[in-house]
C-alpha positions as CSV (number, residue, x, y, z in Angstrom):
1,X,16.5,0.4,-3.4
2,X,13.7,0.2,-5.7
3,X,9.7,0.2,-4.6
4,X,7.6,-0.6,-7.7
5,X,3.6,0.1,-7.0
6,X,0.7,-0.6,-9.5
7,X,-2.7,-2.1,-9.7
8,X,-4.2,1.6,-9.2
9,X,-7.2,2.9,-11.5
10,X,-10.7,3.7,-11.6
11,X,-13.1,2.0,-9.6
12,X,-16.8,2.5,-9.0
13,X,-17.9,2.7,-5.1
14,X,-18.0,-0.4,-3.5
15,X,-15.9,-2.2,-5.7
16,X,-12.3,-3.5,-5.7
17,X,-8.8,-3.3,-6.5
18,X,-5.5,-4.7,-5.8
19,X,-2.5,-2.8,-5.3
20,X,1.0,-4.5,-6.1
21,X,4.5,-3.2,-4.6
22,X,7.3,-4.8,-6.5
23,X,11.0,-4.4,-4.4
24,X,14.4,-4.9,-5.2
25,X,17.5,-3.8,-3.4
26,X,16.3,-4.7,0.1
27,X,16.6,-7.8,2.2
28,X,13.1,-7.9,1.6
29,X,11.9,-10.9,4.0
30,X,13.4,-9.0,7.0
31,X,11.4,-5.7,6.1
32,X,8.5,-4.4,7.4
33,X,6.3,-2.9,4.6
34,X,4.1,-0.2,4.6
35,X,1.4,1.4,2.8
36,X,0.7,4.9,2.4
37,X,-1.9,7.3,0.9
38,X,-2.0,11.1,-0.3
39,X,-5.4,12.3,-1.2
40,X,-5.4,15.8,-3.1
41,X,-5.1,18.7,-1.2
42,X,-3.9,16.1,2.2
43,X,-0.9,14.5,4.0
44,X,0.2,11.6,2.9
45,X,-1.1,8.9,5.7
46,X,-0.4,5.2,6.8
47,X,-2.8,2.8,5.6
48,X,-1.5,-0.4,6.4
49,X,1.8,-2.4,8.2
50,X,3.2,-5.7,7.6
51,X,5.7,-6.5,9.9
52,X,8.6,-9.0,8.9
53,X,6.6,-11.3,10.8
54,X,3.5,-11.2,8.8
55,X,1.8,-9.4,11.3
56,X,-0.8,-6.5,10.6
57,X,-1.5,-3.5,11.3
58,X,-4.3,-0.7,9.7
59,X,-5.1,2.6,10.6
60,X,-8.7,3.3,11.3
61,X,-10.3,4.0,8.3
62,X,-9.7,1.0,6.1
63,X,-10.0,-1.5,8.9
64,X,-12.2,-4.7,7.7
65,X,-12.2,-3.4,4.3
66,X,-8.3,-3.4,3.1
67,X,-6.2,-6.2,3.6
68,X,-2.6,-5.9,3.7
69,X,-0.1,-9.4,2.5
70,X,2.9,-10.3,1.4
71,X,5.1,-12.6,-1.1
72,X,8.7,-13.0,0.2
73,X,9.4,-15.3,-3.0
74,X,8.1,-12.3,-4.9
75,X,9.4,-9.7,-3.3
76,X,6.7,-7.8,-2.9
77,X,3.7,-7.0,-0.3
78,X,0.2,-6.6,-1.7
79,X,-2.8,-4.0,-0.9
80,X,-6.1,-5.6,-1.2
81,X,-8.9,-3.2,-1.2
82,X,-12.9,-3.8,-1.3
83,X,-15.7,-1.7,-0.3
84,X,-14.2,1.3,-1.6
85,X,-15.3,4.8,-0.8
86,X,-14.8,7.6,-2.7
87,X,-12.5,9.6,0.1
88,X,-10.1,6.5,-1.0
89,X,-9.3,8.3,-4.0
90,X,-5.4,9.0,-3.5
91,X,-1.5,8.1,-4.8
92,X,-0.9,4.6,-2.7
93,X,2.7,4.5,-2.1
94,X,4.6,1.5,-0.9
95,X,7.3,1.8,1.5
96,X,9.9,0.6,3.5
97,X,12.8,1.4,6.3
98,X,16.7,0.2,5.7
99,X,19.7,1.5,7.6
100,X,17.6,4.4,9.4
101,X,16.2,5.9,5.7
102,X,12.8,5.5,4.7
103,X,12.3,4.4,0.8
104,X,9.1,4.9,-1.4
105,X,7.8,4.0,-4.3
106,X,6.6,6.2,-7.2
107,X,3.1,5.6,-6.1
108,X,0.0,4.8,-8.1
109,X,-3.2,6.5,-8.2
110,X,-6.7,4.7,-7.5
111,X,-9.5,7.2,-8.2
112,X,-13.1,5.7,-6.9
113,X,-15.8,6.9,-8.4
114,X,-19.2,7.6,-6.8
């Protein structure tokens, strides 16, 4: 299993980004996919959920402003964030459950400037 994120970088406040998460080695249309976050010095945290269903789900903090999707053709589940804030700063991790493990990805790092 293989979870491939980019799209990170450096962004002013109030701007945007789009985070990719590139799969392989997973039935990935029957996956629900997840986005997580670890801000320096914190616990990595949920962000976002799509279920296999293409239904949503976002913790508190990035509700109306990140929007989570997803590209069974592709393979891969997208993070789009707007409005950014500067206590988005973090490694955004995509991951995923199979067979009762939990997978991530390498992560990739969106710094927000303010």
């Amino acid at each position: 299993v293989q979870l491939q994120a980019s799209g990170g970088g450096l962004v002013q406040a109030g701007g945007s980004l789009r985070l990719s998460c590139k799969t392989s080695g997973i039935n990935f249309r029957i996956n629900d996919m997840d986005w997580y976050r670890q801000a320096p010095g914190k616990q990595r945290e949920l962000v976002a959920t799509i279920t296999s269903g293409h239904f949503t789900n976002y913790s508190d903090f990035v509700e109306g402003r990140f929007a989570i999707s997803r590209d069974n053709a592709r393979n891969t589940v997208y993070l789009q964030m707007n409005s950014l804030r500067s206590e988005d700063t973090a490694v955004y991790y995509c991951s995923t459950k199979r067979a009762g493990s939990t997978f991530w990805g390498r992560g990739t790092l969106v710094t927000v400037s303010s």
